[in-house]
Backbone of each chain as nested JSON, in Angstrom:
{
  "chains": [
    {"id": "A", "residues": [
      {"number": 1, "name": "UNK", "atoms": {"N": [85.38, 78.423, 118.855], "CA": [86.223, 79.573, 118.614], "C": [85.679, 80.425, 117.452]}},
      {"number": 2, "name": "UNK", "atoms": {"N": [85.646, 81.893, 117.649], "CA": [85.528, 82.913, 116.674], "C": [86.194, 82.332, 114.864]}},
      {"number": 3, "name": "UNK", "atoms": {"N": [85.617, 82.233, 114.074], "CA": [85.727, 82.124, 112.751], "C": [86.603, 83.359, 112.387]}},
      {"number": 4, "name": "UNK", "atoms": {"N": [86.818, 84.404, 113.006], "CA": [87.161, 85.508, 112.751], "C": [89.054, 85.508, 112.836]}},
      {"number": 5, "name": "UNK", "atoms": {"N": [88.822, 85.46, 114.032], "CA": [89.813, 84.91, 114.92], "C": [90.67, 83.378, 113.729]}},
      {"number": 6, "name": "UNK", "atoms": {"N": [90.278, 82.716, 113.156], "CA": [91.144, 82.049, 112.82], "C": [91.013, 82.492, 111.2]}},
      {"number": 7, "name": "UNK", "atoms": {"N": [90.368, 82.8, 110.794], "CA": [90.212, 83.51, 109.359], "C": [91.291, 84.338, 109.177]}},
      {"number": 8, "name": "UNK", "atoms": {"N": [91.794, 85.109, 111.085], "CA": [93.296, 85.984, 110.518], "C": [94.313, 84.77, 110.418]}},
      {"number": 9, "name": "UNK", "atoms": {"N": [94.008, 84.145, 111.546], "CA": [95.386, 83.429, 111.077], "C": [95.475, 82.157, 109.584]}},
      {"number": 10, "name": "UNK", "atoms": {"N": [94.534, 81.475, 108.885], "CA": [95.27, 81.214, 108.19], "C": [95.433, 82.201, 106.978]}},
      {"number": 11, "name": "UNK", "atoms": {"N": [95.237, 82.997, 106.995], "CA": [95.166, 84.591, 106.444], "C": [96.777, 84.527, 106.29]}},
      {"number": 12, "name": "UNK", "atoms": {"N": [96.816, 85.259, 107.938], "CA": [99.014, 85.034, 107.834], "C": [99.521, 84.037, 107.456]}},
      {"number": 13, "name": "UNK", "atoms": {"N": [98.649, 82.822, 107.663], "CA": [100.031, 81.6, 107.326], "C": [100.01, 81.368, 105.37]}},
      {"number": 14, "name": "UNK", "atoms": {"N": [98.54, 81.445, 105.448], "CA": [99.035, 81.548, 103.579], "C": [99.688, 83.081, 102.863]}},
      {"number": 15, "name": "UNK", "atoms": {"N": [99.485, 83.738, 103.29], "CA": [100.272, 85.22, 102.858], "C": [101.837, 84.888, 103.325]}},
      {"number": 16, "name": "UNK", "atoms": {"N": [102.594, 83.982, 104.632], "CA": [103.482, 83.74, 104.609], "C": [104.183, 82.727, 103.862]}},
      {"number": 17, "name": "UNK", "atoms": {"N": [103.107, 81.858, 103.306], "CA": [103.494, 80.935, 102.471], "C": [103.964, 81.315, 101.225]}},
      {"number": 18, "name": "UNK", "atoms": {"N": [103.126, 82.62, 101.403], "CA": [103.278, 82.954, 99.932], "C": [104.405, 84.062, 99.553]}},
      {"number": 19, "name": "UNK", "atoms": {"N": [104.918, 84.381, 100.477], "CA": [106.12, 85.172, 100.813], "C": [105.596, 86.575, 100.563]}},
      {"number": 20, "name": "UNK", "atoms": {"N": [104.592, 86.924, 101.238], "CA": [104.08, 88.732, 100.234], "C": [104.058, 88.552, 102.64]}},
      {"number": 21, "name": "UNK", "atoms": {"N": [104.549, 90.296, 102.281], "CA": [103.78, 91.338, 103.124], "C": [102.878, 91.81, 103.549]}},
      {"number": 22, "name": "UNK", "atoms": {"N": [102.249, 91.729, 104.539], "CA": [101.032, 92.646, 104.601], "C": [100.698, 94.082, 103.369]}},
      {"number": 23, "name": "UNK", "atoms": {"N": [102.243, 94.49, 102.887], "CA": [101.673, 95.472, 102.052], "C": [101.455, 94.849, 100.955]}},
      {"number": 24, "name": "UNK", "atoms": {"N": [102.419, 94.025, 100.183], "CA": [102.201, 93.233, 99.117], "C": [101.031, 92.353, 98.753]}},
      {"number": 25, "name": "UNK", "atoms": {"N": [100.513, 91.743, 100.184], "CA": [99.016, 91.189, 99.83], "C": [98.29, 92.285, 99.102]}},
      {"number": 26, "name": "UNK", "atoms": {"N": [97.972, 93.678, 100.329], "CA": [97.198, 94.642, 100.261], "C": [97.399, 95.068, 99.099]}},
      {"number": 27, "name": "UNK", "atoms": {"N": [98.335, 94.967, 98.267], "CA": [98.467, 95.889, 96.957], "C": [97.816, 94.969, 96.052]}},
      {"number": 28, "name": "UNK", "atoms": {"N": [98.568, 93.619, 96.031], "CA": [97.82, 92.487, 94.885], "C": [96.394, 92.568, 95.045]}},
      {"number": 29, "name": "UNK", "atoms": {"N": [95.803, 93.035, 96.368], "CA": [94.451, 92.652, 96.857], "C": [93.885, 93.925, 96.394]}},
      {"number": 30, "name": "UNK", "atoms": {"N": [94.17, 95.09, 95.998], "CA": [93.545, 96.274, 96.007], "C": [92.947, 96.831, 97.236]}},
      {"number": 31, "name": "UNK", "atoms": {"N": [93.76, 96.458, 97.886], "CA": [92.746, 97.173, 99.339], "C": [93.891, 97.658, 100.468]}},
      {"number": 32, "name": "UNK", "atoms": {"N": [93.06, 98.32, 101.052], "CA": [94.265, 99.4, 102.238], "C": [95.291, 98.455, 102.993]}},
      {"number": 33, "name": "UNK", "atoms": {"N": [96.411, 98.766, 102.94], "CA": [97.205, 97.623, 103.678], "C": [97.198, 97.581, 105.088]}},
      {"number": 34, "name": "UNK", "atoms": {"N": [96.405, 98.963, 105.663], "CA": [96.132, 97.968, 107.294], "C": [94.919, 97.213, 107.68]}},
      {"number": 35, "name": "UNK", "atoms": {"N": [94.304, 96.978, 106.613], "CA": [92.803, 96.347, 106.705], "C": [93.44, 94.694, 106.858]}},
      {"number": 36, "name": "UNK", "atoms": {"N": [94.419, 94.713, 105.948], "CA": [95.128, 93.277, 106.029], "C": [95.726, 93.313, 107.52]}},
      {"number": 37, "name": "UNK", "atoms": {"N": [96.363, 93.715, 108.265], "CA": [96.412, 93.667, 109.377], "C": [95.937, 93.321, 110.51]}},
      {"number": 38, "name": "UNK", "atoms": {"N": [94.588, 94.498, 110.152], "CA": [93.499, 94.066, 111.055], "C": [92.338, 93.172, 110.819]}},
      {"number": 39, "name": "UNK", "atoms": {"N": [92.84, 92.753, 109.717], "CA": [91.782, 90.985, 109.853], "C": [92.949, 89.77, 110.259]}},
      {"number": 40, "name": "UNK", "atoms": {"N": [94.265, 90.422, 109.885], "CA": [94.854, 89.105, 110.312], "C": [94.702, 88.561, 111.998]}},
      {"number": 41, "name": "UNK", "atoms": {"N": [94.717, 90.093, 112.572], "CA": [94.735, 90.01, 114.123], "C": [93.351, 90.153, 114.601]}},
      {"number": 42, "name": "UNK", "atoms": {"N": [91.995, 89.451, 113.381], "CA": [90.734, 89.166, 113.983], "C": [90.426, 90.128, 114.258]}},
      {"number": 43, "name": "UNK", "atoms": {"N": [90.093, 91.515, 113.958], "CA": [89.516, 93.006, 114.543], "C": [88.9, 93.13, 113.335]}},
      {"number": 44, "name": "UNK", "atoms": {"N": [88.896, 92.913, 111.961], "CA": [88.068, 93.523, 111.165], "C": [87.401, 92.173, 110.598]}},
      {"number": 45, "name": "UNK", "atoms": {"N": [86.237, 92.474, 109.781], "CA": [85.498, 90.91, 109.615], "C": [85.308, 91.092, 107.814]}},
      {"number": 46, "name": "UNK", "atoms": {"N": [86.13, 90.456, 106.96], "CA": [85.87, 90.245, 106.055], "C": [85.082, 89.845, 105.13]}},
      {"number": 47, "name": "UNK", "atoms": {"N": [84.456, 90.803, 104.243], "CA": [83.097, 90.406, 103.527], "C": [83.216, 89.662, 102.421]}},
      {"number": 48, "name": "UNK", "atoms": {"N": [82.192, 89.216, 101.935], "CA": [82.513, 87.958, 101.005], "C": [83.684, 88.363, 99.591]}},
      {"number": 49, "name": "UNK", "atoms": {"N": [83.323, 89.564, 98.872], "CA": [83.944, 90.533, 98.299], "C": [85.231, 90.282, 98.408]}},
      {"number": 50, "name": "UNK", "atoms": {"N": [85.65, 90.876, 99.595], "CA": [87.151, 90.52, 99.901], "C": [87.581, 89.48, 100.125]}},
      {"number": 51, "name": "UNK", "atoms": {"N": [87.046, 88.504, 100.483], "CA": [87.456, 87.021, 100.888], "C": [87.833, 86.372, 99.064]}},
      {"number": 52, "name": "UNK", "atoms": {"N": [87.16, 87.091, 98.575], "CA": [87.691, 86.446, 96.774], "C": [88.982, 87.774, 96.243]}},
      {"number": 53, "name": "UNK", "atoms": {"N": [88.594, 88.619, 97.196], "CA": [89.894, 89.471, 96.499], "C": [91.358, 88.833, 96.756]}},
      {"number": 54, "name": "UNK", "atoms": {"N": [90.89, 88.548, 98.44], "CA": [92.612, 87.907, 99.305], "C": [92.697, 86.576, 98.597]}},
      {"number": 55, "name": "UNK", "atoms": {"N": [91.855, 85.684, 98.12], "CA": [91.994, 84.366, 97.773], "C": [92.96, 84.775, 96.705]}},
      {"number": 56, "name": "UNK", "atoms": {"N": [92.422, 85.068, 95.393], "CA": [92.766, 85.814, 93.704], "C": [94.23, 86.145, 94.357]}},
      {"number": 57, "name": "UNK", "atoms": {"N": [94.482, 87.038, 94.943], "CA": [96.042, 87.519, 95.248], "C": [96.935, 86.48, 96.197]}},
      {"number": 58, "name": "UNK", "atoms": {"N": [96.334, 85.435, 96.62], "CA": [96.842, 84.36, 97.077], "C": [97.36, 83.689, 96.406]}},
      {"number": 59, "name": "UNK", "atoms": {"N": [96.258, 83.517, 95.205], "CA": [96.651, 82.726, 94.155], "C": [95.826, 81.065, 94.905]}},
      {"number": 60, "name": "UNK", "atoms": {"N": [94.696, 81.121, 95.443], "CA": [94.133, 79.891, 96.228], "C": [92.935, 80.35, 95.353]}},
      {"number": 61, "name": "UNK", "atoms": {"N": [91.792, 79.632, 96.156], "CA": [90.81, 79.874, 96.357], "C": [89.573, 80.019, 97.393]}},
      {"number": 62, "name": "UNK", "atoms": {"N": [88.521, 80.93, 97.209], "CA": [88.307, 81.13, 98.441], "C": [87.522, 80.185, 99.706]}},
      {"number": 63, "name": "UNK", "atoms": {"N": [86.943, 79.114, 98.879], "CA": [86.704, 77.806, 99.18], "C": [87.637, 77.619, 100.39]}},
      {"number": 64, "name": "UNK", "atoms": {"N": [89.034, 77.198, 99.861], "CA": [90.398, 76.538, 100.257], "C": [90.352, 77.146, 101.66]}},
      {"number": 65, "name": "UNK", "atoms": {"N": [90.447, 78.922, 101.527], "CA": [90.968, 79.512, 102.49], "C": [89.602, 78.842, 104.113]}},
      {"number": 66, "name": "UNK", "atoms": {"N": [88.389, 78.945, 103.561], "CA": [86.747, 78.777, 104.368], "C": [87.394, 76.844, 104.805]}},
      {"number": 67, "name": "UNK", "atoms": {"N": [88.079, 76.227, 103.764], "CA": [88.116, 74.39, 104.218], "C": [89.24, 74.79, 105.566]}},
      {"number": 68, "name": "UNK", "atoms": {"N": [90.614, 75.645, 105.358], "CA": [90.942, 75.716, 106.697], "C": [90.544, 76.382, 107.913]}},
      {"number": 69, "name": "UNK", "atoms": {"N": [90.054, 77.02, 107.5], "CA": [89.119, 77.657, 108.736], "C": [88.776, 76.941, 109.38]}},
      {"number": 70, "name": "UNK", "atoms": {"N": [87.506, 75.939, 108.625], "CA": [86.768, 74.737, 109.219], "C": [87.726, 73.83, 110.165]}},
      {"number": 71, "name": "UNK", "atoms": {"N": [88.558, 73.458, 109.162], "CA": [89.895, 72.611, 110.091], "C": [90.306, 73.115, 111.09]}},
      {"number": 72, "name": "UNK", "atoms": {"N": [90.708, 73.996, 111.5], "CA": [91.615, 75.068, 112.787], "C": [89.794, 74.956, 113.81]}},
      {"number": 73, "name": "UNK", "atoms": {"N": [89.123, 75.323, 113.033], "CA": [87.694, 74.954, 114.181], "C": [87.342, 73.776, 114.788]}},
      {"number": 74, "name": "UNK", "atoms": {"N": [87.7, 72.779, 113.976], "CA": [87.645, 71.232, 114.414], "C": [88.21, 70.793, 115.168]}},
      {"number": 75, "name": "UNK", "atoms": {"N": [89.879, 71.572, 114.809], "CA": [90.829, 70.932, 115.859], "C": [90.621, 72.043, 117.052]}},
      {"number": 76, "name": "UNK", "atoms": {"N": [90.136, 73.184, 117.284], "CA": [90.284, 73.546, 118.361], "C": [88.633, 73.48, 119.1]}},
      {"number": 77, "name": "UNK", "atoms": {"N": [87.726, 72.935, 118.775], "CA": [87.216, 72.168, 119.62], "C": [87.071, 71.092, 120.032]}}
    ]},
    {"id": "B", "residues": [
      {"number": 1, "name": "UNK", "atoms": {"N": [81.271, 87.737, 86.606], "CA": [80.166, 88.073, 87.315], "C": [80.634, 88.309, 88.596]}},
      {"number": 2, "name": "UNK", "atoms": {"N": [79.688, 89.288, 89.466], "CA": [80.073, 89.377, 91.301], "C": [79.841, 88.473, 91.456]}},
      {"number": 3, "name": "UNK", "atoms": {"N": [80.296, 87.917, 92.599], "CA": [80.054, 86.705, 93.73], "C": [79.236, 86.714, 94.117]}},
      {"number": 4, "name": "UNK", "atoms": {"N": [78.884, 87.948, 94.507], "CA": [77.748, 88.48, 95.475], "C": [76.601, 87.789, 94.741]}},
      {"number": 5, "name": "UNK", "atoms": {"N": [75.796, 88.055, 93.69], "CA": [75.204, 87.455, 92.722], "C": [74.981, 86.102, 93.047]}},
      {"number": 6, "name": "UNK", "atoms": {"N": [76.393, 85.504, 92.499], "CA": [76.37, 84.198, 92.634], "C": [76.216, 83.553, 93.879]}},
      {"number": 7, "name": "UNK", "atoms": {"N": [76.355, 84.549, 94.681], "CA": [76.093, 84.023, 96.309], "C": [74.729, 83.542, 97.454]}},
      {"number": 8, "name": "UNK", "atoms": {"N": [73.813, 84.516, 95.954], "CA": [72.862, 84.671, 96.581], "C": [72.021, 83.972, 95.712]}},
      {"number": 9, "name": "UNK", "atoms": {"N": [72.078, 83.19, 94.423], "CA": [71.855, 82.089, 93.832], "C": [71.901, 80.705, 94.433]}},
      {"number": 10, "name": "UNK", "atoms": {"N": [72.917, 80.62, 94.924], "CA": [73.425, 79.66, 95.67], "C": [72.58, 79.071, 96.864]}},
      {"number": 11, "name": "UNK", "atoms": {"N": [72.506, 80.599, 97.356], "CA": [71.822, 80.243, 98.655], "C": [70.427, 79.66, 98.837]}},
      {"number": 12, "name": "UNK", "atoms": {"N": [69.96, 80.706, 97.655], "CA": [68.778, 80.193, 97.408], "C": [68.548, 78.647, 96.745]}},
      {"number": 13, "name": "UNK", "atoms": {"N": [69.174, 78.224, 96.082], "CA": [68.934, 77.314, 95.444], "C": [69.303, 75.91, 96.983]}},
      {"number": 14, "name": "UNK", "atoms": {"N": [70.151, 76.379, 97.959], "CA": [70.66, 75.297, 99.102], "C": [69.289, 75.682, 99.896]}},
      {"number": 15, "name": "UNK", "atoms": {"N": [68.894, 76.431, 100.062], "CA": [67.82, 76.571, 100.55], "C": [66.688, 75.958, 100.399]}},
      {"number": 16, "name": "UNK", "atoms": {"N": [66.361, 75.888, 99.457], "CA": [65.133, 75.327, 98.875], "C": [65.664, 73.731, 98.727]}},
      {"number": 17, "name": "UNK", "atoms": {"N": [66.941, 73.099, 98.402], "CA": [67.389, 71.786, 98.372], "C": [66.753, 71.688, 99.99]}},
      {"number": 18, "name": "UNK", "atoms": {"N": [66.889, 72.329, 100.691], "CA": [66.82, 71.913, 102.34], "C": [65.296, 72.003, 102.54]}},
      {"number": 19, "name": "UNK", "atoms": {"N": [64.502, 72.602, 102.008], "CA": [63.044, 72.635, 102.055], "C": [62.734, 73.692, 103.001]}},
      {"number": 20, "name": "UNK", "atoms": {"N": [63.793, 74.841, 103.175], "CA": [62.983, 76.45, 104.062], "C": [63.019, 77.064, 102.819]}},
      {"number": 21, "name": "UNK", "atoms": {"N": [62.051, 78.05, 104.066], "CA": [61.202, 79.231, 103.475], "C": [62.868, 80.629, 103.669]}},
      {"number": 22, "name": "UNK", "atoms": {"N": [62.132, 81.195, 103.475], "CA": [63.441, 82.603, 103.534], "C": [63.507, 82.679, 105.383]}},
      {"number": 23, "name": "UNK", "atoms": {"N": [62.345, 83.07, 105.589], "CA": [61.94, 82.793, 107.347], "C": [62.476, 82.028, 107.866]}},
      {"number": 24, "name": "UNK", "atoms": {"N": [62.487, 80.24, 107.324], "CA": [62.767, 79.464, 108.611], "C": [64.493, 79.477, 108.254]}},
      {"number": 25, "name": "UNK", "atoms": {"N": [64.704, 79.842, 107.667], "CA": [66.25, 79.922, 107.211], "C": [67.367, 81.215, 108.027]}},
      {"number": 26, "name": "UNK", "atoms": {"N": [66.337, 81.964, 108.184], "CA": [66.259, 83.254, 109.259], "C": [66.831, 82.902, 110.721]}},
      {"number": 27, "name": "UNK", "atoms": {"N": [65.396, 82.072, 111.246], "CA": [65.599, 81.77, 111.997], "C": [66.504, 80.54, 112.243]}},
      {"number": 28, "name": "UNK", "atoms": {"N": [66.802, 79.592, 111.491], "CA": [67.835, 78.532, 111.866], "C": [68.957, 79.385, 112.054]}},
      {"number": 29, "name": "UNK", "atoms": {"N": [69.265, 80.857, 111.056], "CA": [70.205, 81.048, 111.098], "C": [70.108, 82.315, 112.072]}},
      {"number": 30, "name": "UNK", "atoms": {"N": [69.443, 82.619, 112.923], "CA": [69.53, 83.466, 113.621], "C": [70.026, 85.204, 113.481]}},
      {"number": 31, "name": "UNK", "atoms": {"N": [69.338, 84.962, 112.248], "CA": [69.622, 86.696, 111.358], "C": [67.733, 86.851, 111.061]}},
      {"number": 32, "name": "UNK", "atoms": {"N": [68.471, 88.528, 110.482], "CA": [66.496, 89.101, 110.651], "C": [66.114, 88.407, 109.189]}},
      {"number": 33, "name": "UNK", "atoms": {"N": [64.499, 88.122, 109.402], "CA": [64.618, 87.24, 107.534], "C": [64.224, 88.334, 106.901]}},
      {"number": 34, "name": "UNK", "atoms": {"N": [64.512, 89.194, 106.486], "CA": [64.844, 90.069, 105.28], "C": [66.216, 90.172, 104.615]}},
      {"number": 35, "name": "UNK", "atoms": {"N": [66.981, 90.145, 106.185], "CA": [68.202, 89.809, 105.491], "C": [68.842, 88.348, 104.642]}},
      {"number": 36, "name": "UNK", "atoms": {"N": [68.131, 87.458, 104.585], "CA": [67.844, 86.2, 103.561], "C": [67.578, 86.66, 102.493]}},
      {"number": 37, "name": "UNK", "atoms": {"N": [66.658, 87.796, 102.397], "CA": [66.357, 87.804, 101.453], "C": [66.6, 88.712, 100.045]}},
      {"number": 38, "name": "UNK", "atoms": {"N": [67.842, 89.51, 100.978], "CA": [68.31, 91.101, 100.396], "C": [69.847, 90.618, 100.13]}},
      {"number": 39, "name": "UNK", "atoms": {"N": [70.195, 88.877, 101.314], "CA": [71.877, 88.254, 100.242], "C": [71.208, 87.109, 98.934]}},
      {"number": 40, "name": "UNK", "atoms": {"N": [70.127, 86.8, 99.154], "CA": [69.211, 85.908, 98.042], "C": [69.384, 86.797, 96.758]}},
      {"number": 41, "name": "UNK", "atoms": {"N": [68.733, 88.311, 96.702], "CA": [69.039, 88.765, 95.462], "C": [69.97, 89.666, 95.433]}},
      {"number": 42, "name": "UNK", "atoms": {"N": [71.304, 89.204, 95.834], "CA": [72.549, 89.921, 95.673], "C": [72.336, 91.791, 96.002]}},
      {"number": 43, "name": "UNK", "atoms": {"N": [71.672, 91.757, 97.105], "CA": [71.709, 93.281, 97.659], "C": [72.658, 93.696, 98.303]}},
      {"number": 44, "name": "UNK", "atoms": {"N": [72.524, 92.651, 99.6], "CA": [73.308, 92.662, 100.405], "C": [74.993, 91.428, 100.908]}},
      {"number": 45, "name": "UNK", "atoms": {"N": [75.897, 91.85, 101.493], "CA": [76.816, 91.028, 101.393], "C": [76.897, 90.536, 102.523]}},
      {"number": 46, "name": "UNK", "atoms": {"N": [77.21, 89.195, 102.32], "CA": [77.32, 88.311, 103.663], "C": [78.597, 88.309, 104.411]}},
      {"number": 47, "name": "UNK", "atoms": {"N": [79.006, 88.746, 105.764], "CA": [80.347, 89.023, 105.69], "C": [80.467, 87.526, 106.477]}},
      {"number": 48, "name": "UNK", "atoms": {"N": [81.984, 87.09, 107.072], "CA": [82.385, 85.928, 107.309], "C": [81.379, 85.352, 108.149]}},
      {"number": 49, "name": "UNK", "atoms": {"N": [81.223, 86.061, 109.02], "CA": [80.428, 85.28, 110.547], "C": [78.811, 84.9, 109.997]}},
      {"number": 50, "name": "UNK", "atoms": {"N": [78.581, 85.771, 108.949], "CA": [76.671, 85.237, 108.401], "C": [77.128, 83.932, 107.649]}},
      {"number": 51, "name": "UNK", "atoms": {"N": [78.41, 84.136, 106.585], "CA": [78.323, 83.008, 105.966], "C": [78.438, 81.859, 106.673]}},
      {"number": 52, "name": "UNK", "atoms": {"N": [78.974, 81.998, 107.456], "CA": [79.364, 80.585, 108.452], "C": [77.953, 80.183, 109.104]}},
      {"number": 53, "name": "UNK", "atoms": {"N": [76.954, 81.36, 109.552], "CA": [75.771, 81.376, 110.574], "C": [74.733, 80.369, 109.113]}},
      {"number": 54, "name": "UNK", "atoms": {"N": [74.736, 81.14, 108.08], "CA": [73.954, 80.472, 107.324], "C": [74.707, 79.188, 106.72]}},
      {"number": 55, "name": "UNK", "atoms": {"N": [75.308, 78.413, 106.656], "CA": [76.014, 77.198, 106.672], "C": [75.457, 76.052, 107.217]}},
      {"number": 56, "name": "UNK", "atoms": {"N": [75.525, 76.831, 109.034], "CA": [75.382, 75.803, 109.924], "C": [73.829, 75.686, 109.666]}},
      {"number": 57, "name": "UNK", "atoms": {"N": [73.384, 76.378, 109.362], "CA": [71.75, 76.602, 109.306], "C": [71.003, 75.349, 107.909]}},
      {"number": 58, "name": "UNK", "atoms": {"N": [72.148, 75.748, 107.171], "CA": [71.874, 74.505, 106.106], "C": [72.263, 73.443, 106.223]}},
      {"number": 59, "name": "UNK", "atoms": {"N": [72.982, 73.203, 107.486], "CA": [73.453, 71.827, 107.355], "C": [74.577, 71.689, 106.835]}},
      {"number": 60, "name": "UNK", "atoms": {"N": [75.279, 72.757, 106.444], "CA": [76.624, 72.495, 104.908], "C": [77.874, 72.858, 105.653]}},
      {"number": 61, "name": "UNK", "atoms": {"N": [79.039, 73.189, 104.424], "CA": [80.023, 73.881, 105.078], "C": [80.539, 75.231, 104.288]}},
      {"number": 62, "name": "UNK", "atoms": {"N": [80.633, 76.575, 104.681], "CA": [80.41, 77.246, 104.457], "C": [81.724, 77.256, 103.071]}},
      {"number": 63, "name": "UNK", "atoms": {"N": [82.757, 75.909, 103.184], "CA": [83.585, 76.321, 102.274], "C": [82.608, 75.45, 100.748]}},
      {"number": 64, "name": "UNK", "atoms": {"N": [81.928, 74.396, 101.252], "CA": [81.14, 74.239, 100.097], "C": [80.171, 74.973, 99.585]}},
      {"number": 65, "name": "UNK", "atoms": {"N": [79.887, 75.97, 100.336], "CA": [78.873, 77.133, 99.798], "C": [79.806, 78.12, 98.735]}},
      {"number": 66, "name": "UNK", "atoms": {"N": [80.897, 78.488, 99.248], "CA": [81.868, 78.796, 98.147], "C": [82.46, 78.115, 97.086]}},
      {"number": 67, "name": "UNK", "atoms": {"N": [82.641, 77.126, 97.422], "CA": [83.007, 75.694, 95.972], "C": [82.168, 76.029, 95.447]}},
      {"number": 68, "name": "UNK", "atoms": {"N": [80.331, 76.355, 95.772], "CA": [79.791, 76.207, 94.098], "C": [79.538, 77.919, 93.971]}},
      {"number": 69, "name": "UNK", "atoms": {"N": [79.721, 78.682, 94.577], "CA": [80.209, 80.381, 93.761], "C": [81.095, 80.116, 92.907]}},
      {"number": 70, "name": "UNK", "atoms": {"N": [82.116, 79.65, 93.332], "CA": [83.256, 79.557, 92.343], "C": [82.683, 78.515, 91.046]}},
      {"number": 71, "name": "UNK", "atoms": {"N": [81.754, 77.657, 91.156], "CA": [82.01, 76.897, 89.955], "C": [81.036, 77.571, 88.724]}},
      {"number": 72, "name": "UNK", "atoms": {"N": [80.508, 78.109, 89.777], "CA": [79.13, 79.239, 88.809], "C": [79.806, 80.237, 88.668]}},
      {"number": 73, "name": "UNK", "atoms": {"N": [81.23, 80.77, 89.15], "CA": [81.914, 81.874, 88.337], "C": [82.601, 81.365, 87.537]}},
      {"number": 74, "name": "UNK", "atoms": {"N": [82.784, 79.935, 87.044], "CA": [83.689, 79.303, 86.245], "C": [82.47, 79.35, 85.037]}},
      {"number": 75, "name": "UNK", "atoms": {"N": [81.546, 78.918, 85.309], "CA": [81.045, 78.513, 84.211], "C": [80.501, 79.643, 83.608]}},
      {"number": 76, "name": "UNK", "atoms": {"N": [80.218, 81.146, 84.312], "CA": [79.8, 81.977, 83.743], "C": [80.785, 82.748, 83.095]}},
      {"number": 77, "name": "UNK", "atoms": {"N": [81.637, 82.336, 83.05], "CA": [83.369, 83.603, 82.637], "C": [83.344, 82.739, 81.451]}}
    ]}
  ]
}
């Protein structure tokens, strides 16, 4: 499965964990709030840059966010 | 410090732990080898799908390629 593709989703599930909005990420994150959108729903591909911006406003790290990725890849092959 | 920087420290340094050239690293990872060599000195940015491409290429996991950005942004802050 696309890395992309699950990069949005645990994207949403920690931004829901974390109780922020798509706009509220986007604001903590400094970046346009439909860009958060469209990586959550796998259409835009996040550069390393941003992958430490969304982590930082997560309050994770960006490691953490790349270990579930891996996981959601494992289990879905 | 950027990540980016530190990203391309990294790489290089997993690289050479693995014993390629910028080339065969290219080709394991199925990107052009210049571009090895333009995220090597923090030119260019690796977006999700290279970091993952160059991962598998090292053998690693792309969230431990970020564990040590982050620890080289720890130690440089």
């Amino acid at each position: 499965m696309d890395p992309l593709v699950l990069f949005g989703r645990v994207l949403r599930q920690l931004r829901k964990e974390a109780g922020l909005t798509q706009e509220q990420l986007a604001l903590a994150a400094g970046i346009e709030r439909n860009y958060v959108s469209l990586i959550e729903r796998g259409i835009n591909q996040p550069a390393l840059r941003m992958i430490f911006k969304l982590a930082a406003a997560l309050g994770t790290a960006p490691s953490e966010i790349l270990r579930q990725v891996e996981a959601e890849l494992k289990d879905s092959s």
